[in-house]
C-alpha positions in Angstrom: 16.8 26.8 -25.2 17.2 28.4 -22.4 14.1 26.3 -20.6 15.8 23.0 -21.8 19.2 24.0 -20.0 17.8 24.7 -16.9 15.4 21.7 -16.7 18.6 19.9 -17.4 20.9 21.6 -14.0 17.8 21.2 -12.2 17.7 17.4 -12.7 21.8 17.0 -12.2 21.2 18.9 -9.1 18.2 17.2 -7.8 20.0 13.5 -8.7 23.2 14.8 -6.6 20.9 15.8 -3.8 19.2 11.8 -3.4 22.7 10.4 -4.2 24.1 12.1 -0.8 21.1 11.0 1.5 22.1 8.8 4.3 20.0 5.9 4.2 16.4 5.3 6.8 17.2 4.6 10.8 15.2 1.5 12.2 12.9 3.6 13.1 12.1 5.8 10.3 12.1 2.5 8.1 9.3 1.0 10.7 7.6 4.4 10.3 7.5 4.3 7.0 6.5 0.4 6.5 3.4 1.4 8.9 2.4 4.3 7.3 2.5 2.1 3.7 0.4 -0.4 4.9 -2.3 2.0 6.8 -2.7 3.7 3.5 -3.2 0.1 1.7 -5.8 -0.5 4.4 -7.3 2.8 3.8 -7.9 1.8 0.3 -9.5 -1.4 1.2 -11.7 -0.1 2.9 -12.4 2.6 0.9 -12.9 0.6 -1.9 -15.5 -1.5 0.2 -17.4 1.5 1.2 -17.8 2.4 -2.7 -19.2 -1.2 -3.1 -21.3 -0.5 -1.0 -22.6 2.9 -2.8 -22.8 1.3 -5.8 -24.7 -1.9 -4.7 -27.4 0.7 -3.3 -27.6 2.7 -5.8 -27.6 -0.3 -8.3 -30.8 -1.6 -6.3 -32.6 1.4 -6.8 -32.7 1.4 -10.1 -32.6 -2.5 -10.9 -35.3 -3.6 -12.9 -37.3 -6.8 -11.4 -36.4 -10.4 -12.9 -32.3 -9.0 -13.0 -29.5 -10.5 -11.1 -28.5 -9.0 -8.0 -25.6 -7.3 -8.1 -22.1 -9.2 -6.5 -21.8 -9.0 -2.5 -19.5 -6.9 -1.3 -16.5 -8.2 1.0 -15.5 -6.7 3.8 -11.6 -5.7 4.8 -10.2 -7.5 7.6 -9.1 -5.9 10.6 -6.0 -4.1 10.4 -2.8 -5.7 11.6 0.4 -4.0 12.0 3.1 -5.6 9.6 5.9 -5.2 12.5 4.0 -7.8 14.5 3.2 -10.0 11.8 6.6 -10.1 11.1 7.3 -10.5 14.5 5.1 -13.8 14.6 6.3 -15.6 11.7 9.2 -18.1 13.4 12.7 -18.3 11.3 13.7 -21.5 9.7 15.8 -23.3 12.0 19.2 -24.2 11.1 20.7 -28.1 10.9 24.1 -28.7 10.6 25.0 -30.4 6.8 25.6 -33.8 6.9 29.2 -35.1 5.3 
């Protein structure tokens, strides 16, 4: 009992604790957006490096007269989202007509 009535103050105090956070400065929100999408490049590219592992090893041990297994494709280079962002033009306005 006494386990279930501390969990419980420990979530109303941890809830009170993210209400009062002042929200991200430019900066810190263009920190954080960079850092999200070098880790999602990271794992492209990890997960093209374990392709590759696996193709070898799946050629050592394929058995003549078997398919080949799939090609492997390569990550593209990494581009910052702030400048792809940057590069996309807005939509220009036209006055409505009456």
């Amino acid at each position: 009992m006494k386990k279930i009535i501390a969990f419980t103050l420990c979530s109303f105090a941890t809830t009170v604790a993210f209400a009062a956070l002042p929200p991200l400065t430019p900066e810190a929100q263009e920190a954080a957006t960079m850092a999200k999408a070098k880790s999602a490049y990271g794992d492209k590219v990890g997960a093209y490096k374990l392709c590759l592992a696996q193709n070898k090893v799946a050629d050592q041990f394929r058995v003549s007269g078997t398919p080949a297994p799939a090609a492997c494709v390569a990550p593209p280079p990494f581009v910052a989202p702030v400048a792809a962002a940057a590069a996309v033009p807005a939509p220009a306005v036209t006055p409505a007509a009456k």
